[in-house]
C-alpha positions as CSV (number, residue, x, y, z in Angstrom):
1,X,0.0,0.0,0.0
2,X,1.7,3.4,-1.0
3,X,1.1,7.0,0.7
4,X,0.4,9.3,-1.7
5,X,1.9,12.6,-0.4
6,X,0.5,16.1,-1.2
7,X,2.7,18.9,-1.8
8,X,1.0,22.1,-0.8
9,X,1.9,25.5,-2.4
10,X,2.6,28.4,-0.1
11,X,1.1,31.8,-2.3
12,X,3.5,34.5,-1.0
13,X,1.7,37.2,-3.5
14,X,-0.6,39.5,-2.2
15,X,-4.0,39.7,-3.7
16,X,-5.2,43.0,-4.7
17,X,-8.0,44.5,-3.1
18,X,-11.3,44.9,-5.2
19,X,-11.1,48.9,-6.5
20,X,-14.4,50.1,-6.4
21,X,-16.0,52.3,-9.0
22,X,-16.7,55.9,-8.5
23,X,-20.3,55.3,-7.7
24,X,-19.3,52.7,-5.1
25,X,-16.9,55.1,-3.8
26,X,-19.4,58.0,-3.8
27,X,-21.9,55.5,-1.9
28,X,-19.3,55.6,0.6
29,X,-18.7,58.8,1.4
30,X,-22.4,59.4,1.2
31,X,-22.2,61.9,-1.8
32,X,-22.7,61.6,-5.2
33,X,-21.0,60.1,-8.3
34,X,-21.4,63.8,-9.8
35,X,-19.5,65.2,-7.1
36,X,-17.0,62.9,-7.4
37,X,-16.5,63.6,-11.1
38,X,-16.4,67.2,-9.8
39,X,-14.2,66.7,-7.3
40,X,-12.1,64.9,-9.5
41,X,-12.2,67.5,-12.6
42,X,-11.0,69.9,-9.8
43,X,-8.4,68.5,-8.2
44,X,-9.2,68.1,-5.1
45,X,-11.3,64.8,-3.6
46,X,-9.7,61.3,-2.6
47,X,-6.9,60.2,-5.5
48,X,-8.1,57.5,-7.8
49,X,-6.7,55.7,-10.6
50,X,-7.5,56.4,-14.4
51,X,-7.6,53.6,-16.3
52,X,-7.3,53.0,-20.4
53,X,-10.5,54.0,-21.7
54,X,-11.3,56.6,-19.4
55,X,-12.6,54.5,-16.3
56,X,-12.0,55.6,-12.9
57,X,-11.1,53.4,-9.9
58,X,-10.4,53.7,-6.0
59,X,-8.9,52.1,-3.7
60,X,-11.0,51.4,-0.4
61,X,-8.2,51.8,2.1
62,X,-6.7,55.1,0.3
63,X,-10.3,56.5,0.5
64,X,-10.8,55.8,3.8
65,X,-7.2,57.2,5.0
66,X,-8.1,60.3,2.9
67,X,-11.7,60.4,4.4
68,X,-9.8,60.5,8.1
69,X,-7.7,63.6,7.0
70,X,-10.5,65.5,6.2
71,X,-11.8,65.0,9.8
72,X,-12.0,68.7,11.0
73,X,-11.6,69.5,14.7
74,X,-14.7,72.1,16.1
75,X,-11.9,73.4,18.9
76,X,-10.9,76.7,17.9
């Protein structure tokens, strides 16, 4: 009787986190996808990638860092 043995494959990579669109991101920040397209035409608003063809993606974790710097203190 033989043992088959199984060889397991350790995946060092790092998957990529899902980039939202800019209507999933605006659905975060509770605004809308026009004001992001604003924003963006601006240049001001979270930074988001451009991709070929025009489409616009961000990441989750760089939105919500940039969402924390725009916490204003009320403390004068």
């Amino acid at each position: 009787m033989s043992t088959a043995t199984i060889e397991t494959k350790t995946d060092t990579t790092t998957a990529m986190p899902k980039l939202w669109t800019r209507q999933e991101a605006a659905e975060y920040l509770g605004v809308s996808a026009k004001t992001m397209a604003n924003w963006a035409s601006n240049g001001i608003g979270p930074p988001y990638f451009s991709l070929c063809g025009g489409a616009v993606r961000y990441d989750p974790e760089t939105l919500s860092a940039w969402l924390q710097d725009q916490l204003q203190s009320t403390l004068g």
